[in-house]
Backbone as numpy.savetxt, mean C-alpha at the origin, in Angstrom:
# Nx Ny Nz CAx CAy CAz Cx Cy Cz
18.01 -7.56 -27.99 16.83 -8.26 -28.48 15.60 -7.37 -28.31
14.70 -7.07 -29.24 13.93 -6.09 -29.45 12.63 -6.95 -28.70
11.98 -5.66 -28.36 10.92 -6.78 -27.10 9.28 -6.15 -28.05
8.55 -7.09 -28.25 7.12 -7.17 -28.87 6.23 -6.21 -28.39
5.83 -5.27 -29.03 5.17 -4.36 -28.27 3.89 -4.48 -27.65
3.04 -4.65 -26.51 2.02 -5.03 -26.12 0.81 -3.90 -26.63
-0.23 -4.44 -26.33 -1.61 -3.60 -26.55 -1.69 -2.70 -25.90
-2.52 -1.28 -26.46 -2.63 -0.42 -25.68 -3.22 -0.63 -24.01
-4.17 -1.31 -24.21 -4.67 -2.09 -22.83 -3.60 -2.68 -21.99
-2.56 -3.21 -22.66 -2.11 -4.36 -21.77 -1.13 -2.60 -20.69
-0.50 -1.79 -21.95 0.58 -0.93 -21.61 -0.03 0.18 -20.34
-1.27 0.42 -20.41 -1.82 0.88 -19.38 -2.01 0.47 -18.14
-2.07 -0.86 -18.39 -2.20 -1.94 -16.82 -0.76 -1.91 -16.37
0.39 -2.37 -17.17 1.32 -2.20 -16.34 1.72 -0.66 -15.92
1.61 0.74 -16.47 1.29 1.47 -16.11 0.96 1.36 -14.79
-0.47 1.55 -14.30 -1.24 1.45 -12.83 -0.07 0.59 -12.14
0.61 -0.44 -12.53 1.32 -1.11 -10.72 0.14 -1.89 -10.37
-0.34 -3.14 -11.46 -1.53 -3.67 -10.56 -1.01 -4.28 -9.83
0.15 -5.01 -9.27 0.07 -5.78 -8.21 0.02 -5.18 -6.76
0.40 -4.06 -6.70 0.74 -2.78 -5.78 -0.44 -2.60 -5.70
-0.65 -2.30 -6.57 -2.74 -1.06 -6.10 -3.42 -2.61 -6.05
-3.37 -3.66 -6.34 -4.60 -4.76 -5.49 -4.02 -5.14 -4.39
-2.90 -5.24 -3.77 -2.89 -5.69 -2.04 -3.63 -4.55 -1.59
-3.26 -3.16 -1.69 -3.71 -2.06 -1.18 -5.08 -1.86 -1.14
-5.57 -2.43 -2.10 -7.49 -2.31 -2.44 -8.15 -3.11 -1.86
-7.22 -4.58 -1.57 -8.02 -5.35 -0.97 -7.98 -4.97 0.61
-7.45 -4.05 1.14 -7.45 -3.63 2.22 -8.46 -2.75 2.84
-8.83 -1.73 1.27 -9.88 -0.97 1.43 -11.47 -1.87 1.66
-11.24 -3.16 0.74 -12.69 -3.73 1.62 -12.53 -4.26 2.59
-11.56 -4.81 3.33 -11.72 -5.05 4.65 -11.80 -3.84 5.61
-11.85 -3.08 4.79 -12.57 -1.39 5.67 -13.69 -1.19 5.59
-14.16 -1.91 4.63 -15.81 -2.08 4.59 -15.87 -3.13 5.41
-16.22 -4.13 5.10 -16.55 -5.00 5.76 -16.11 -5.02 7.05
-15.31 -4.72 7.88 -15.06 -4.69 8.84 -16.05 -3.14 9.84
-16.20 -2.67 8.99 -17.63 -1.80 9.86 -18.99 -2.27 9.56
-19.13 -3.06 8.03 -20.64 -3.58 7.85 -20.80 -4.86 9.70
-19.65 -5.41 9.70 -20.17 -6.47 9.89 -20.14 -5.96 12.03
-19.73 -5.30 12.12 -19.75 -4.39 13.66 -20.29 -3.54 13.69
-21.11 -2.67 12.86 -21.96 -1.63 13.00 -22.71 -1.30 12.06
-22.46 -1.61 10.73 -23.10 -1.47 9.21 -24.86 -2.17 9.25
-24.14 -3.66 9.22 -25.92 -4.17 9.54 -27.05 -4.47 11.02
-26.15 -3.08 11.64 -26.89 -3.10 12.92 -27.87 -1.87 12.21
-27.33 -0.97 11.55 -27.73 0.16 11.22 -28.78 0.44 9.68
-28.46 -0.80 9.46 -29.81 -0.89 8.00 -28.88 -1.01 6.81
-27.71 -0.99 6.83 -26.83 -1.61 5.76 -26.78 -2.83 4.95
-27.23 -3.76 4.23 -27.40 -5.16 3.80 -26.44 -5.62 2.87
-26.16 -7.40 2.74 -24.86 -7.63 1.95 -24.78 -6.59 0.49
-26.13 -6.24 -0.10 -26.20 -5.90 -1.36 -25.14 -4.25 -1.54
-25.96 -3.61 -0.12 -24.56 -2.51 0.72 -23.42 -2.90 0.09
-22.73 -3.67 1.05 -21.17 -3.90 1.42 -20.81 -4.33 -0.04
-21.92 -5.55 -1.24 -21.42 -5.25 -2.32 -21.04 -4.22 -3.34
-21.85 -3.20 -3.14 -22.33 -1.94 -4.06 -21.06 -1.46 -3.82
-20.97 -1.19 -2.54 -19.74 -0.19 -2.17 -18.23 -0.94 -2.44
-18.04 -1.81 -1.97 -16.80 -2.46 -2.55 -16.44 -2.50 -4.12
-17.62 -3.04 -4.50 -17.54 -2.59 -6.10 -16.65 -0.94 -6.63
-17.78 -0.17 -5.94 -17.14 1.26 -5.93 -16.11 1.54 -6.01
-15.70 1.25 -4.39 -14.45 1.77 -4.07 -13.14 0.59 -4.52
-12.99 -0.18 -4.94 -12.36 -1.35 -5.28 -12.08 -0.66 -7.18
-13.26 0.08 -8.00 -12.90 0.56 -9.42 -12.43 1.82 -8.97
-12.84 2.88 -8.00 -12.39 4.24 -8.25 -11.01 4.17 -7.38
-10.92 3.54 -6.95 -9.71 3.31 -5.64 -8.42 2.46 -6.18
-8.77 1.74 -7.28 -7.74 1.17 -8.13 -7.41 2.36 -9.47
-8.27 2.99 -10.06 -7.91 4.06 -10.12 -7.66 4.99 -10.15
-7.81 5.50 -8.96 -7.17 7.04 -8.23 -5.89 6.72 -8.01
-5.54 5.30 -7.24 -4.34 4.58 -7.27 -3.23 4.70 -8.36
-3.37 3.88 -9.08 -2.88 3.14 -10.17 -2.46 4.84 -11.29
-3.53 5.58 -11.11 -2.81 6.67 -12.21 -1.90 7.58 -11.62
-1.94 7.55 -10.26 -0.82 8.36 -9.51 0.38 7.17 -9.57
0.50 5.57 -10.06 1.34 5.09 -10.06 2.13 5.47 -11.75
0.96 5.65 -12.52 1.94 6.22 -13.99 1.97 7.53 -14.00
1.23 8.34 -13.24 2.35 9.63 -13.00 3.80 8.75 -12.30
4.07 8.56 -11.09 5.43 8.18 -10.85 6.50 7.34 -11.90
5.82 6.83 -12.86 6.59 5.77 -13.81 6.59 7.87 -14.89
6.10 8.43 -15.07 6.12 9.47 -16.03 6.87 10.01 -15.37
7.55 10.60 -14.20 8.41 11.23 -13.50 9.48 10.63 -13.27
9.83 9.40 -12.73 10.53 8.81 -12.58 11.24 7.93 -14.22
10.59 8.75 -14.89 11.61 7.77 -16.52 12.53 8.07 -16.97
13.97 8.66 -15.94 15.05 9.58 -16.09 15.89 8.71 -15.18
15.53 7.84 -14.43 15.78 6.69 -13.80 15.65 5.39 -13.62
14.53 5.08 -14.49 13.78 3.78 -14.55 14.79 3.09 -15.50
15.72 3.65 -16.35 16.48 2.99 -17.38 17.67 2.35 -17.02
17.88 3.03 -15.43 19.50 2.84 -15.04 19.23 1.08 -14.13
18.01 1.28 -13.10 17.83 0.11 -12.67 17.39 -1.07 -13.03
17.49 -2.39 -13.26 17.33 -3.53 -13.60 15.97 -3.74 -13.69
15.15 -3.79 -12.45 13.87 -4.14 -11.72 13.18 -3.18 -12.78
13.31 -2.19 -13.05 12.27 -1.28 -13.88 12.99 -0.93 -15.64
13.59 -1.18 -16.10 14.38 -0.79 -16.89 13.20 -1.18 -18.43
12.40 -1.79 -18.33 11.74 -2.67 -19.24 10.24 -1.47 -18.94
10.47 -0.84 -18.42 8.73 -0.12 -18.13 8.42 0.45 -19.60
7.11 0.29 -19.67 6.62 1.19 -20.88 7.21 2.57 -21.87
7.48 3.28 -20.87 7.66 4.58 -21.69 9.26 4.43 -21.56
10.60 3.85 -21.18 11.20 3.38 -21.84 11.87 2.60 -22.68
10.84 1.73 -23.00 10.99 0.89 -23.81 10.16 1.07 -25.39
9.78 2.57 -25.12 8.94 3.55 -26.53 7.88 2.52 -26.50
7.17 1.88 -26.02 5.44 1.51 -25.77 4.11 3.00 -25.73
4.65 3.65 -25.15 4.06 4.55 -25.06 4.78 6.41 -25.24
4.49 7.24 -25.69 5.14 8.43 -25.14 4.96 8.99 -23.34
6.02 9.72 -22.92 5.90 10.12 -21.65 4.70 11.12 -21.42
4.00 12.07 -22.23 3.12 12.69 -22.39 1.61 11.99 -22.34
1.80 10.65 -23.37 0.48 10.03 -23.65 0.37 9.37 -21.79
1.62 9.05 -21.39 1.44 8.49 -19.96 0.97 9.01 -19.06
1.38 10.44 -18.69 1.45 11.18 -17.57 -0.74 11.29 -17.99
-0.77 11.88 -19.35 -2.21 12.78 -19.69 -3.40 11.39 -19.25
-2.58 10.04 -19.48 -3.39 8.83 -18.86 -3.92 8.52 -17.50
-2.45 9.03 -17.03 -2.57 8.95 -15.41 -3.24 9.74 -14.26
-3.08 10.74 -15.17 -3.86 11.84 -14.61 -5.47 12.01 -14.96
-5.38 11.63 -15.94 -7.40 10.95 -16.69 -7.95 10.24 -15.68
-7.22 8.98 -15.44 -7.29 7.64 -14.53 -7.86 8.32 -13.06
-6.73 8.78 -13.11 -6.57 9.47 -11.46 -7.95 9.91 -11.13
-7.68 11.27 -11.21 -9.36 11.93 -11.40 -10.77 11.19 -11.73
-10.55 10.60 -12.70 -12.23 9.29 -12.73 -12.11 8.68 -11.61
-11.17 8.38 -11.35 -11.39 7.31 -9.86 -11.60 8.24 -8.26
-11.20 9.22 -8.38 -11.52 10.43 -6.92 -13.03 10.66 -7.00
-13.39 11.47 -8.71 -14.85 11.39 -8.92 -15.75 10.10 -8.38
-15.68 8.73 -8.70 -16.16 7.90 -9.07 -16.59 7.91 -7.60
-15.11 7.54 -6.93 -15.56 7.19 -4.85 -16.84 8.90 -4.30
-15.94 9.68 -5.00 -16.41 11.44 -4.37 -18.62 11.05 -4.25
-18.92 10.75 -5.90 -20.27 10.94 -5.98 -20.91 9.48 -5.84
-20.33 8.20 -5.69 -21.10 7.22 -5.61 -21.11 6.18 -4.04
-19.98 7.37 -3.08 -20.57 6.71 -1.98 -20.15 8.34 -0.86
-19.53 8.57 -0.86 -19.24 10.28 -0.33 -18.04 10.85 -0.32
-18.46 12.38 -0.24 -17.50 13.14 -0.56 -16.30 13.01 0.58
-16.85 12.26 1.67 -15.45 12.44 2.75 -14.21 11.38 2.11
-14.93 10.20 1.93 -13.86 8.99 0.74 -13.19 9.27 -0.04
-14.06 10.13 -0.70 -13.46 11.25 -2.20 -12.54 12.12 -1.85
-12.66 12.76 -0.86 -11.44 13.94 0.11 -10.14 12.74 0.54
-10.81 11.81 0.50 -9.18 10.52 1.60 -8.63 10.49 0.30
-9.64 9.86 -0.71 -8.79 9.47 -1.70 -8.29 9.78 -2.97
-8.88 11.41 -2.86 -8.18 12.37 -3.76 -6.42 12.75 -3.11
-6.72 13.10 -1.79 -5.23 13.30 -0.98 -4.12 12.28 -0.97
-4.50 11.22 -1.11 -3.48 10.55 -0.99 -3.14 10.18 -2.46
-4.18 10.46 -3.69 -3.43 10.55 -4.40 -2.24 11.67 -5.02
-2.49 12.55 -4.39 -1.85 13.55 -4.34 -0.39 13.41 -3.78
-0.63 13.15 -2.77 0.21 13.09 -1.38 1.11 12.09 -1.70
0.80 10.88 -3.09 2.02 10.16 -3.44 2.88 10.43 -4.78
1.80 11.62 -5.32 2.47 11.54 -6.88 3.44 13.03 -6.60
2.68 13.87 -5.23 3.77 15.51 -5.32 4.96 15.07 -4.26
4.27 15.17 -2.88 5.23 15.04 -2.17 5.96 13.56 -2.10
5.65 12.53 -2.58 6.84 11.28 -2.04 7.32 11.01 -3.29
6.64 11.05 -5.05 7.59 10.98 -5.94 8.42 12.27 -5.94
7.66 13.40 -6.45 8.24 14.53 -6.86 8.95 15.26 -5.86
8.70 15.20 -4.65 9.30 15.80 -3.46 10.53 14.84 -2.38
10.32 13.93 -2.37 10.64 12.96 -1.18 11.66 12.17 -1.67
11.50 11.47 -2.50 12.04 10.26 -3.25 13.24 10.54 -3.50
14.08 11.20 -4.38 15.53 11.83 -4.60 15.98 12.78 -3.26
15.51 13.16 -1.72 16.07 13.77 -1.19 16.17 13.35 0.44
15.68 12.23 0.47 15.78 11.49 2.07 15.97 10.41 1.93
16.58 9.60 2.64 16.66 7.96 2.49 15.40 7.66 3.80
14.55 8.69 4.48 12.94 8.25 5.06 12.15 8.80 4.12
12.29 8.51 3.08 11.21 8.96 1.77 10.21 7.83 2.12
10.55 6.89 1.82 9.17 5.67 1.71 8.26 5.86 3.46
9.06 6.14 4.23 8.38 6.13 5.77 7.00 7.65 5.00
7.86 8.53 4.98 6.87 9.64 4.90 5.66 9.26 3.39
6.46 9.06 2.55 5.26 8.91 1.41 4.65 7.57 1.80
4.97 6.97 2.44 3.90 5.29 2.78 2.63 5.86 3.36
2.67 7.00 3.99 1.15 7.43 3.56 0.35 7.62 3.14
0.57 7.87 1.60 -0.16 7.97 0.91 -0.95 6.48 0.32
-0.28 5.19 0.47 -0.68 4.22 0.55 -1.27 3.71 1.59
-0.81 4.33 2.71 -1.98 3.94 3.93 -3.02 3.68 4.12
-3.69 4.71 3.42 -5.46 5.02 3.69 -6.43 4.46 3.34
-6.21 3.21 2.39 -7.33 2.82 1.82 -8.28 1.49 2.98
-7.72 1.11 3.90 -8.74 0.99 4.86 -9.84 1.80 5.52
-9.06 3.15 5.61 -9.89 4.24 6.29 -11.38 5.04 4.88
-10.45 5.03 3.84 -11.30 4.67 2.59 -12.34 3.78 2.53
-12.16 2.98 2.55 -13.64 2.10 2.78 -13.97 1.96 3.57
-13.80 2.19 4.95 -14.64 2.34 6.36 -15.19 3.80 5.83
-14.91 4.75 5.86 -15.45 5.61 5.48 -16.66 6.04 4.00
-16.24 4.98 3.46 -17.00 4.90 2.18 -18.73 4.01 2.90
-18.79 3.20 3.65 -19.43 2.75 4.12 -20.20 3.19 5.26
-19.89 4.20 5.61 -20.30 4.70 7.31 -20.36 6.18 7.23
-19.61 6.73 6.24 -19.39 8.42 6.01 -19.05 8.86 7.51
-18.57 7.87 8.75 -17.35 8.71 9.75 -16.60 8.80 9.47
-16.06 9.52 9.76 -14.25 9.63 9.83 -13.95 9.41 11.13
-14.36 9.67 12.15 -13.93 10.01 13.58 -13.84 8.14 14.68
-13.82 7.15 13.74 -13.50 6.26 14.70 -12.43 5.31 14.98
-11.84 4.83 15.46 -10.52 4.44 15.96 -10.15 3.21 14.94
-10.70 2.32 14.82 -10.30 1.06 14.31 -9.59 1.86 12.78
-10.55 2.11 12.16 -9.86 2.59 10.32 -8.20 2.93 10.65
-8.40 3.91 11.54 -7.15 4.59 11.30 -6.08 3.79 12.21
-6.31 2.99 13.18 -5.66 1.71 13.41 -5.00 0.85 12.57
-5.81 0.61 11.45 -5.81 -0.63 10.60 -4.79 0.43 9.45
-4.84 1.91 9.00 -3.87 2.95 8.41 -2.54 2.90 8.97
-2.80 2.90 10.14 -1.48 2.80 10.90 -0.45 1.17 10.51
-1.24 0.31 10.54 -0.66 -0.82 10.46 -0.02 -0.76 8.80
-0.70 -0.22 8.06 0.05 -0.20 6.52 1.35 0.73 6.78
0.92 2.45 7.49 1.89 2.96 7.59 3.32 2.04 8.33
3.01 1.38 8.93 4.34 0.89 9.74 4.74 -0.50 9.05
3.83 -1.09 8.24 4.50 -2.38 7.28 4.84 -1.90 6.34
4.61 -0.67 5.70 5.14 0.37 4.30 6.77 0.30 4.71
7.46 0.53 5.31 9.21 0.72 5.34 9.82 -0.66 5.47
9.14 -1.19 6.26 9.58 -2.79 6.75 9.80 -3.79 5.12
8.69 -3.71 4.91 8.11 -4.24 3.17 9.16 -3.86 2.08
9.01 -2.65 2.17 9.65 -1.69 0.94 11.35 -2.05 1.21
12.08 -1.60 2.46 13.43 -1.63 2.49 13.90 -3.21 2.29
13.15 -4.56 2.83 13.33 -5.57 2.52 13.47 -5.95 1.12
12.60 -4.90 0.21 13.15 -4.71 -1.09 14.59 -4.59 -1.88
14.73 -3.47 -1.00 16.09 -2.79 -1.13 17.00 -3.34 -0.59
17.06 -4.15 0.75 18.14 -4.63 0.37 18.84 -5.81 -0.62
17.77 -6.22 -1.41 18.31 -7.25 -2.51 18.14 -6.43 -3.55
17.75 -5.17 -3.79 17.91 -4.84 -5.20 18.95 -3.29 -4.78
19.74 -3.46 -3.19 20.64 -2.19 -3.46 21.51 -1.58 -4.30
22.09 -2.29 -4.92 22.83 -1.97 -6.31 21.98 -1.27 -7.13
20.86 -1.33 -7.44 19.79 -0.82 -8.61 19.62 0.64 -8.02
19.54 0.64 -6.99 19.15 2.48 -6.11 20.64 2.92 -6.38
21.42 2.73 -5.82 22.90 3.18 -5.71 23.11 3.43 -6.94
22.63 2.96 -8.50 23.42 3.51 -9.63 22.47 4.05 -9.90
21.12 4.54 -9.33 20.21 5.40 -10.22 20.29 6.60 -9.22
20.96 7.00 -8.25 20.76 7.93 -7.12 19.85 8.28 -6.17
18.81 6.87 -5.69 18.17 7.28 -5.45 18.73 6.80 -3.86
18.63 7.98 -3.05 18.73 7.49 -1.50 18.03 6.78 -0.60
17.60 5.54 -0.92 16.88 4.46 0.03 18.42 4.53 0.85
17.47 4.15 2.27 18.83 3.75 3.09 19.41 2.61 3.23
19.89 1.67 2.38 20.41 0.87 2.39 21.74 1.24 1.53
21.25 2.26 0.83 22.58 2.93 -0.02 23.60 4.32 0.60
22.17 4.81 1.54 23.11 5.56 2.57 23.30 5.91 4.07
22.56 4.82 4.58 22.74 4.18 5.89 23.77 2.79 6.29
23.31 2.09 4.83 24.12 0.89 5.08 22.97 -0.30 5.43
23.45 -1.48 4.83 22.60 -2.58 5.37 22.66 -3.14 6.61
23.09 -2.80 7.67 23.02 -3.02 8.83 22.17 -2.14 9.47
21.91 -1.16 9.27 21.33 0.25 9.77 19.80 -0.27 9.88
19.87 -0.51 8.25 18.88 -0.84 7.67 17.74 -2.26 8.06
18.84 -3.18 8.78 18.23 -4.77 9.07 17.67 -3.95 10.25
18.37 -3.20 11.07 17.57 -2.54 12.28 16.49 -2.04 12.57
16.38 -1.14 11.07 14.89 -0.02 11.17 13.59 -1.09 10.59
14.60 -2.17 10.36 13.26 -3.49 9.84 13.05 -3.86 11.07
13.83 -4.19 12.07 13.36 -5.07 13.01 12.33 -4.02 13.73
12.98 -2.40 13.79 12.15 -1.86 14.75 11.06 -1.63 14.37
10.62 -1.18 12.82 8.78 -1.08 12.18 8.45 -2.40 12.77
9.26 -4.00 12.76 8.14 -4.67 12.90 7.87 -4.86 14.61
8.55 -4.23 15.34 8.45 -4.54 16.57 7.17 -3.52 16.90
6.90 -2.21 16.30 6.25 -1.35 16.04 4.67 -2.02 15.50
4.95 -3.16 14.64 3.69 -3.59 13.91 3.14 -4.32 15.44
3.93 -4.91 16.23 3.33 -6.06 17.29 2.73 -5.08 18.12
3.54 -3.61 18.48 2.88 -2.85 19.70 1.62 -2.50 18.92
1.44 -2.28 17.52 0.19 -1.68 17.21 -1.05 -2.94 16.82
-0.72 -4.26 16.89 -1.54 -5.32 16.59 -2.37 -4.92 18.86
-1.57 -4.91 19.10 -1.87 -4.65 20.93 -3.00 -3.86 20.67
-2.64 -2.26 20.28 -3.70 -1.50 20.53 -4.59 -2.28 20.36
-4.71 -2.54 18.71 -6.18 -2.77 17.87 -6.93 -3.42 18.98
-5.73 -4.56 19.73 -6.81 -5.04 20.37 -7.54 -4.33 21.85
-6.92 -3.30 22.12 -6.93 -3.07 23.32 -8.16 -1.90 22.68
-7.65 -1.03 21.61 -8.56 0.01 21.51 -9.73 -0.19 20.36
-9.34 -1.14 19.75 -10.29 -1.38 18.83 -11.31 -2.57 19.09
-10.97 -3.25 20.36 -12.11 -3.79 20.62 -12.24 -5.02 20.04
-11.16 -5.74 19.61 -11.33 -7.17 19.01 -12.06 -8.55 19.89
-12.01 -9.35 19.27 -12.22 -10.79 19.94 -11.09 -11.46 19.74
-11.45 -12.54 20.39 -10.25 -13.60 20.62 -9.45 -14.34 19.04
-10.34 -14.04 17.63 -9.42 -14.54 16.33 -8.33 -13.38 16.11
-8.73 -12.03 16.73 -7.83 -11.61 16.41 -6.46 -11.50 17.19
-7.31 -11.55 19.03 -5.61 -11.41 19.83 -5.12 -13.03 19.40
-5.68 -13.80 19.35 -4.35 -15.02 19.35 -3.81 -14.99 17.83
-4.77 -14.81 16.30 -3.98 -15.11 15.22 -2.77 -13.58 14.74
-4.02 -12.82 14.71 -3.58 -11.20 14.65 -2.02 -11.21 15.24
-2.09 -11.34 16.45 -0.88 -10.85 17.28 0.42 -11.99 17.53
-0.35 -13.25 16.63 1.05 -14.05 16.50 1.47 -13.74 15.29
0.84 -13.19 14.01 1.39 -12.95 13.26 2.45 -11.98 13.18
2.07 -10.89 13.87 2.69 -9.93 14.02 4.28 -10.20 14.61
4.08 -11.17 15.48 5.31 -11.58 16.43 5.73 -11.90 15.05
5.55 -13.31 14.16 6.72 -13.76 13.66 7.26 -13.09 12.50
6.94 -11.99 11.83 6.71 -11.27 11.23 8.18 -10.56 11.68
8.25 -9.60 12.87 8.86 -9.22 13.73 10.25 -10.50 14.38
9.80 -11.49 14.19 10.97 -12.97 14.24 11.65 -13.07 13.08
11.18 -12.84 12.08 11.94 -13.04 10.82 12.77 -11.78 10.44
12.49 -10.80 10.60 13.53 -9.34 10.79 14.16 -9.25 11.64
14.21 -9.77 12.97 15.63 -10.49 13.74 16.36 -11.11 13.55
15.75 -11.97 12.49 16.24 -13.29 12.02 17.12 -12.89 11.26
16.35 -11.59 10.53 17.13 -11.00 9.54 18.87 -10.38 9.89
18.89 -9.91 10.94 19.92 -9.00 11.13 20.85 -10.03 11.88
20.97 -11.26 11.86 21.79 -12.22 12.56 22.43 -12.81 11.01
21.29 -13.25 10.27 22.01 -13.84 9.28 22.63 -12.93 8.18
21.85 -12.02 8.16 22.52 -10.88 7.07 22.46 -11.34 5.64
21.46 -12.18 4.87 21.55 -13.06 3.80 20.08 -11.85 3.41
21.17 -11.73 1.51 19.77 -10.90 0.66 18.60 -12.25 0.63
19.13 -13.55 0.26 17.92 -14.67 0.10 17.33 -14.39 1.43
17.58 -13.75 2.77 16.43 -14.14 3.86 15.80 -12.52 3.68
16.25 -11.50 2.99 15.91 -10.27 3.01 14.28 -10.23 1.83
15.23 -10.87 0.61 13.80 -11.34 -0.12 12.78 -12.30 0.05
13.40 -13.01 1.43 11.88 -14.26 1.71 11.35 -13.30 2.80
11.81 -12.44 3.05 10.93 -10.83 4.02 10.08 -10.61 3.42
10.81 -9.92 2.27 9.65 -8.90 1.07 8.27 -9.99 1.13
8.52 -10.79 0.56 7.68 -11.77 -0.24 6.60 -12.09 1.16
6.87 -12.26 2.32 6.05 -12.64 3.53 4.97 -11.56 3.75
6.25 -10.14 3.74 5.45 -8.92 3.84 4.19 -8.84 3.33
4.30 -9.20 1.95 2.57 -8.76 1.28 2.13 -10.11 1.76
1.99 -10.92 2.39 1.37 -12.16 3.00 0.91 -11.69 3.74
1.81 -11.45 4.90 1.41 -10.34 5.95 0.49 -9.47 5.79
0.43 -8.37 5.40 -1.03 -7.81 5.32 -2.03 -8.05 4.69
-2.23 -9.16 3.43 -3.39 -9.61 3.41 -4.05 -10.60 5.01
-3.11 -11.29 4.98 -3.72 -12.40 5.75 -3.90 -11.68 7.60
-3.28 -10.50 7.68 -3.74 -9.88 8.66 -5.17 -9.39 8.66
-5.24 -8.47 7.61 -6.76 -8.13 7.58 -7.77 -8.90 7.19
-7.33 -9.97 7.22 -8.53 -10.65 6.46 -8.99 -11.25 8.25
-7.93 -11.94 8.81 -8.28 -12.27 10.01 -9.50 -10.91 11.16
-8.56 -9.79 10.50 -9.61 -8.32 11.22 -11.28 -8.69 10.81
-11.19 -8.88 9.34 -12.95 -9.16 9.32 -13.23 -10.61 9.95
-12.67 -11.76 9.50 -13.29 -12.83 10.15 -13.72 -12.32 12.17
-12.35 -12.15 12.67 -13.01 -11.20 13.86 -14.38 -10.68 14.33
-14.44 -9.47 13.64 -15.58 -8.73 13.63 -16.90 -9.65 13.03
-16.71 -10.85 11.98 -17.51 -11.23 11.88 -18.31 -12.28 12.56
-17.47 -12.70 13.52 -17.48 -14.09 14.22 -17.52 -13.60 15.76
-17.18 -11.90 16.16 -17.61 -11.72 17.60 -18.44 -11.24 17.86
-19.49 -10.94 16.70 -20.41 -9.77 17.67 -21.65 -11.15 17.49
């Protein structure tokens, strides 16, 4: 059955991965806001601030994002045909050519590094030129076909966009909380992602790609879930220990984290893909509703 071809507009959006690049963005303003509201409007910063800049970094940060996500759909379209979950993407389904994609993504890309680089600073512009980098060379083109810890190492490159907008807002780099709150993506990035995999392992296994659920095994695998999230609870601790929270965040913050970490135990007793995909699906719950609690925090202790 021949499928209706969408608008150039529409074929570009799915392109970017918007659902992917907006959990991730909305993370970057709780990197703002979470320094406006602890040090920003101590310092002469005002809401019109924290709007300007979110604005900013929320368009150049979705796409610096999003075009390093159709570079990976332009690299990855030698595979996208074999698995189920992607088989329908643009450039194999002739919506677009692989050329018109990649020359898009890379347009995208760059306006959005520029955009953060000159309209709030060049240190933002340095985070978030690298990590676009850092996901389209080393974790598609490098990582992805040759480790089953591909997603651990390239989940960095999705990390940063908290430290991105703390930094877009403050032009430090040098203070603890951002890269706290980096850390917490880095360590829900494998937990998230493999909970993926194990309900869509069949789809990796016939396209070759080595997630470890295809060459560790799903038991291996319920493990390295339980241990990122046991990992997410020791690092909800720091935040509070080194980052200086109040009391919304040690009691909500750090129960979340627990059950979070309960349900990937939960996981490896029952061994059910339906409890593997009510993971995934919590996961992106999970870090919105974590950081959002980080700003109410900061906004409600000082």
């Amino acid at each position: 059955m021949s499928q209706i071809k969408p608008s150039l507009l529409k074929i570009y959006w799915i392109l970017m991965k918007p659902r992917v690049v907006f959990l991730l963005q909305v993370t970057a303003l709780c990197g703002i806001f979470t320094y406006d509201f602890r040090e920003g409007y101590d310092s002469g910063r005002t809401y019109i601030d924290s709007l300007e800049t979110s604005i900013i970094v929320l368009l150049g940060g979705t796409m610096a994002s999003g075009g390093s996500m159709a570079v990976n759909m332009w690299y990855e379209r030698d595979i996208d045909p074999l698995m189920e979950r992607t088989e329908n993407r643009p450039i194999q389904s002739g919506f677009i050519s692989a050329n018109h994609a990649l020359l898009f993504g890379i347009t995208i890309s760059l306006t959005g590094i520029i955009l953060v680089s000159f309209l709030t600073n060049i240190s933002a512009g340095i985070i978030t030129g690298l990590s676009a980098v850092f996901y389209t060379v080393i974790y598609t083109m490098v990582l992805k076909r040759r480790t089953p810890q591909n997603i651990v190492i390239g989940g960095l490159a999705g990390s940063t966009p908290p430290a991105i907008g703390w930094v877009a807002a403050s032009n430090e780099i040098n203070e603890l909380l951002p890269w706290l709150m980096v850390v917490t993506i880095f360590l829900w990035t494998p937990a998230h992602f493999w909970a993926l995999t194990l309900s869509k392992r069949k789809d990796y296994g016939e396209a070759g790609v080595p997630m470890l659920p295809v060459i560790r095994g799903e038991d291996v695998t319920r493990k390295y879930i339980l241990g990122y999230c046991l990992c997410l609870v020791i690092n909800s601790v720091l935040i509070v220990i080194l980052g200086n929270t109040g009391l919304i965040f040690i009691t909500l913050g750090t129960a979340l984290s627990l059950y979070f970490a309960y349900l990937s135990y939960n996981l490896t007793k029952t061994k059910s893909s339906d409890d593997a995909w009510a993971l995934f699906k919590f996961s992106n719950a999970y870090l919105f509703i974590l950081f959002i609690i980080l700003v109410f925090d900061t906004a409600y202790s000082v």
